[in-house]
N, C-alpha and C positions, 0 to 999 in steps of 0.2 A: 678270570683275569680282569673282566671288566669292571665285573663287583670291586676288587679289590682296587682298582684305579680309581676306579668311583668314592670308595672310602678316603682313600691316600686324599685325593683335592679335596672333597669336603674338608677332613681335617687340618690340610693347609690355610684354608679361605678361614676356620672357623679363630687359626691362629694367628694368621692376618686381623683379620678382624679384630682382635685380643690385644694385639700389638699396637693396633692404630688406635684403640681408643683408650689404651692407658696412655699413650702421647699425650691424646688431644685432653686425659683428664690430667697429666701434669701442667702440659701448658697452661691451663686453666688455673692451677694450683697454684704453680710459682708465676708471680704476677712482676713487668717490672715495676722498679721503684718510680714513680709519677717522678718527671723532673722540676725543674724552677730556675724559673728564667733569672738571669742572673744581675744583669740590667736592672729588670726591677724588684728583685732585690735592693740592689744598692739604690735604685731611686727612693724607695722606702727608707733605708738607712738614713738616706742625705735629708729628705725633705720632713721625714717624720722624727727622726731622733737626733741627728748631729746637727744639725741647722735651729731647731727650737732650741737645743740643748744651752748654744752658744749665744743664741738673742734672750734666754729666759737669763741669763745669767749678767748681758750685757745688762738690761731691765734693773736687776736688781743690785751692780755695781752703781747704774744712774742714781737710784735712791740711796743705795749706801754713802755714794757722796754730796748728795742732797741733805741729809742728818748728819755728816758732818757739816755743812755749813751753818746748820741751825745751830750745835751744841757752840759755835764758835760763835756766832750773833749771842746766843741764850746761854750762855753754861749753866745748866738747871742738870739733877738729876734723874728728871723726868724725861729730858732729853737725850741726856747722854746713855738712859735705856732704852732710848727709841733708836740709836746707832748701834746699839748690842743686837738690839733685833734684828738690824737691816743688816750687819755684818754675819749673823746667826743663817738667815735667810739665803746671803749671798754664797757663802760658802756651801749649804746644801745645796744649793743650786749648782754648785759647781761639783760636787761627786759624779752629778748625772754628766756631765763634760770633759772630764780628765782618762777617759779613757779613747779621745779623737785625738791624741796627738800626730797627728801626719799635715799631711797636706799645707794649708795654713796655720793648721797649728802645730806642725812639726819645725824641726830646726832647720835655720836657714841662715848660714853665715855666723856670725857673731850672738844669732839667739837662739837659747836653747828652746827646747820642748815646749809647750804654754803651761806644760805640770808643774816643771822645774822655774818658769819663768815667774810664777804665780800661787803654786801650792807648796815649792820645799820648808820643810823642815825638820829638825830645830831649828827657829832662829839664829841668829846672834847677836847676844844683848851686847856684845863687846863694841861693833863695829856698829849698831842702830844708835846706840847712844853718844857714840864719837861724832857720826854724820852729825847728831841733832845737836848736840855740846856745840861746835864748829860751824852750823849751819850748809853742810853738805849738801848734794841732790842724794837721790834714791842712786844707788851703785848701779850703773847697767854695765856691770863685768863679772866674772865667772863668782863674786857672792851673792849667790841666789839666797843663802838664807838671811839676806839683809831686805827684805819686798818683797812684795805679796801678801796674800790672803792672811799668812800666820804671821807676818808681818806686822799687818794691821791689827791684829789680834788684840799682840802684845802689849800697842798704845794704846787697848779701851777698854783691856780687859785685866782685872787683878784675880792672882792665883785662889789668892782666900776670901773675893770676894769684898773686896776696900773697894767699892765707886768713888765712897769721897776723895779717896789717893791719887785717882784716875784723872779725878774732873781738878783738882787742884793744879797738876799738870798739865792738865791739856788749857788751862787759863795762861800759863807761860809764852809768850809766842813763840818760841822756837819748835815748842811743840806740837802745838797747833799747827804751824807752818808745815811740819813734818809729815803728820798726820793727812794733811793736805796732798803734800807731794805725793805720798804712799797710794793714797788713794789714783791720786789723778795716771802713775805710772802703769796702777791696776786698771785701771779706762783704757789707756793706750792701746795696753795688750791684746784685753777684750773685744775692742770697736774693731780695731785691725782685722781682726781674726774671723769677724762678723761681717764684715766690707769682703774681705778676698774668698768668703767661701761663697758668696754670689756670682762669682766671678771662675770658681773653682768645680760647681756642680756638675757640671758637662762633664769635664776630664775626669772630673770622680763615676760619673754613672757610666761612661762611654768604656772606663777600663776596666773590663768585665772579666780579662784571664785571672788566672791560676799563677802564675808566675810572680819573682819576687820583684816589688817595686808595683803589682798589678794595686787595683782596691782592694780588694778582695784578702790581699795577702795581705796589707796594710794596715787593715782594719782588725783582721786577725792578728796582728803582731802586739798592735798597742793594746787588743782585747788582753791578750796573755800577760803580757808586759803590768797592766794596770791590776791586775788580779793578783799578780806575784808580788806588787806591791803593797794591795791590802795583805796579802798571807804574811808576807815574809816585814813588812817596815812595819804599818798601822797595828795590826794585832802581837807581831813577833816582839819587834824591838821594845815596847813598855812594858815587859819581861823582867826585863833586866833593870828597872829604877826598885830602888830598894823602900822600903820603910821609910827611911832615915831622914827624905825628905829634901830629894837634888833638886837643883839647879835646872833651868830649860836647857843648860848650853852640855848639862849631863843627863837630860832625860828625853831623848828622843819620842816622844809624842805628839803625834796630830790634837789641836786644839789645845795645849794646856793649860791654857789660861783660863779660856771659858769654861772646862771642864765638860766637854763636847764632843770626848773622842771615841763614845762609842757610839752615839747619835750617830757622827759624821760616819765611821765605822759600819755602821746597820744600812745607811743609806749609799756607802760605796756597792756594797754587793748586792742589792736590789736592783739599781744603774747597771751591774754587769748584769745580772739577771734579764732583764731588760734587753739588754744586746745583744744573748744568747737566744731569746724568741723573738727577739724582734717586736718586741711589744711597747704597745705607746695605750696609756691611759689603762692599764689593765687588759687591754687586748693585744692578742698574739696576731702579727703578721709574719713576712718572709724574712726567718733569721738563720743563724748558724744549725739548728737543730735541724731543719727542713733540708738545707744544705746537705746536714750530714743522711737523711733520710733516704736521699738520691744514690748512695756508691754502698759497695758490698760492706754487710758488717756496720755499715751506718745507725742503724734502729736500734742497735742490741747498744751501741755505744751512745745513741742519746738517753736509752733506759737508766744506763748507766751512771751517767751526767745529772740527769734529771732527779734519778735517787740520793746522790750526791748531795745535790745544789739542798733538798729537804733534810738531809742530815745538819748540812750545816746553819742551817735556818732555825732547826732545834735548838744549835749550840748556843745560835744568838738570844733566842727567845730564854734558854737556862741564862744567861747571865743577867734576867731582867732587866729593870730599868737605870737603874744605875747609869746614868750618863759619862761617866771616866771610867776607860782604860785603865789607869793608872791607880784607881781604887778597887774595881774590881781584881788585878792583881794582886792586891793587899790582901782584899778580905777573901776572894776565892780561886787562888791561882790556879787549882786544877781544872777548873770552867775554862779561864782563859786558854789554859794550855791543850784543852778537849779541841775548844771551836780552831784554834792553830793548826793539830792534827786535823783536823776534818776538811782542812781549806785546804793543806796540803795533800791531802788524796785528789781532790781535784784535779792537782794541778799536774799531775800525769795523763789524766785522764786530758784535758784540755791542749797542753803541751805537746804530747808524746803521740798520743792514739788520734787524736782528732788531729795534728796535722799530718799525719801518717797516711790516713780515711782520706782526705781533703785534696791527697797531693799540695800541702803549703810549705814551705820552706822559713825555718826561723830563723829571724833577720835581724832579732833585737841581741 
C-alpha cells in the first residue's frame, strides 16, 4: 500500500509540475501589448506635425503674397511664373494641413472648417467674376467656392496654358485688386489658425481620452473625414468630366487650372500616411498604428492597413507622372478607377474596424 501511495504522489507532483510549467511557458508566450502613453502621443501630433504643418504653410502663403506684389509692380512673365510657383508650393503645403481641421481650425460660428474655408472646390467662375466686374470683397458667407487656394488658382492660372491671357488681366486693376484681396483673406485664415494653436496645445495634449469631442477622437475623425475626401471628391469625382472638354463650374477637380491634380492627389495621401505612423521627415514616431498595436486584434489590423496603404501606393505609381486627373481619366480610366477601388478598401478598414479596435466613436 505504501508502494502504491508512493507511486499515486510521485505521479501527482510529476503532473503538477507539468501543469505549472506550461503556465509559466504560455505566460511567457502571450506577451502583453507594450502600451503608449497617450499624452505624448498627441504631444508628438501637436508639436511635430500639426503645428509645422500650419506655419510651413503660413510661410509659404507670406511669399505667395509677396510674388503677387512683385507681378503687380513688374507684370513680366518671368514673374508671373514665379507666383505659379509660390501658389504650386503653397498648396502642397497645404495637403500636409487639411486634414487638422478641429480645434482652431475647426468650425466656429459663422466659419467653416479651414478645408472648406481655403481649399473648396470647383470654384465659381460665376460669382469670382461678378465680385471682380463690381469691385466686391472676397464673400465671407456660405460661398466657399468663391476663395481660397483654387480660388487663387484660377486668377494666375490658364487651362491651356495662356500666361500671356493671365498677365494681360492681371494688368487691369480690378483684378489685380482682386487677386490681392484673395490672397490677403487666404493670410487671414492661415495666421489665425497659427496664433490660436499656441494657445490651443495644452488643451490638445491634456485631452488624452477616448471619448467623442476627446483629441484623440478628433484627430481620428478629420483623419477619416480627410481620406474619404481624397477617395470619394479628389480621385472619384474627375470620373465623371467627359472628353468633350467642361467647364470648372462642370468639372469638379482639384487644381484644374494648373493641371496639378494628381501631384496634389499623390501628396494628399502621403500627409495621411504621415498621420497614420506618425512620421515627420521619413521617420516613424507614436501614431495611430502603435495605438492600434496596444488593444486585442490591433497587429493583425495594422498588417492589414499597412498592406493596404502599399497597394494603393502602386496604384498611384501605375498612373505615372502625368500631373492631371482629368487626363489620366481620358487616356487611362481603368488606372483611375483601380487606384478608387483600392482607397476604398481602405476605407473600411480605417472607418469600421479601426474605430471599432480604438473604442472611437464617428462624429463626422
Amino acid at each position: 500500500m505504501k508502494r502504491l501511495r508512493y507511486i499515486y504522489l510521485l505521479s501527482l507532483a510529476s503532473v503538477m509540475f507539468l501543469l505549472n510549467h506550461a503556465c509559466t511557458s504560455s505566460n511567457l508566450e502571450v506577451e502583453k501589448p507594450e502600451q503608449i502613453d497617450r499624452q505624448d502621443m498627441l504631444r508628438h501630433y501637436a508639436d511635430n506635425l500639426i503645428i509645422p504643418a500650419f506655419k510651413e504653410l503660413q510661410t509659404n502663403v507670406n511669399a505667395l503674397q509677396v510674388s503677387a506684389e512683385v507681378v503687380a509692380a513688374k507684370p513680366t512673365l518671368a514673374n508671373l511664373a514665379i507666383l505659379q510657383a509660390a501658389w504650386n508650393k503653397t498648396h502642397l503645403s497645404f495637403q500636409s494641413a487639411n486634414a487638422f481641421n478641429f480645434g482652431p481650425a475647426g468650425e466656429t460660428g459663422t466659419r467653416k472648417r479651414l478645408v472648406e474655408e481655403i481649399g473648396t472646390f470647383p470654384i465659381s467662375i460665376k460669382i469670382m467674376e461678378t465680385n471682380i466686374a463690381k469691385g466686391l470683397p472676397v464673400p465671407n458667407d456660405a460661398n466657399y467656392d468663391a476663395r481660397g487656394l483654387l480660388a487663387i488658382e484660377y486668377l494666375i492660372f490658364d487651362v491651356k496654358g495662356d500666361n500671356q491671357r493671365i498677365l494681360d488681366g492681371l494688368i487691369t486693376a480690378s483684378r489685380e485688386v482682386y487677386l490681392k484681396k484673395q490672397i490677403a483673406n487666404l493670410k487671414g485664415h492661415v495666421d489665425q489658425v497659427v496664433t490660436d494653436w499656441a494657445n490651443y496645445r495644452e488643451t490638445f495634449i491634456n485631452s488624452d481620452g477616448t471619448a467623442a469631442g476627446s483629441s484623440i477622437s478628433m484627430l481620428y475623425n478629420e483623419f477619416v473625414r480627410s481620406y474619404e475626401s481624397l477617395s470619394n471628391v479628389k480621385v472619384n469625382l474627375p470620373q465623371d468630366v467627359t472628353t468633350g472638354g467642361n467647364s470648372l463650374e462642370s468639372a469638379p477637380v482639384e487644381a484644374y487650372y494648373s493641371g496639378k491634380s494628381l501631384t496634389f492627389a499623390q501628396a494628399h495621401f502621403a500627409a495621411l500616411e504621415n498621420i497614420w505612423r506618425g512620421r515627420v521627415a521619413g521617420k516613424d514616431g507614436p501614431g495611430f498604428d502603435d495605438l492600434l498595436n496596444t488593444v486585442s486584434g490591433g497587429p493583425a489590423l495594422v498588417a492589414s492597413i499597412e498592406a493596404q496603404n502599399a497597394t494603393i501606393q502602386k496604384a498611384f505609381d501605375d498612373l505615372g507622372n502625368t500631373p492631371s486627373l482629368t487626363g489620366q481619366t481620358q487616356a487611362s480610366k481603368p488606372k483611375v478607377e483601380k487606384l478608387q477601388t483600392e482607397l476604398q478598401k481602405n476605407t473600411r478598414l480605417l472607418k469600421n474596424d479601426m474605430s471599432s479596435a480604438l473604442g472611437l466613436t464617428i462624429t463626422q
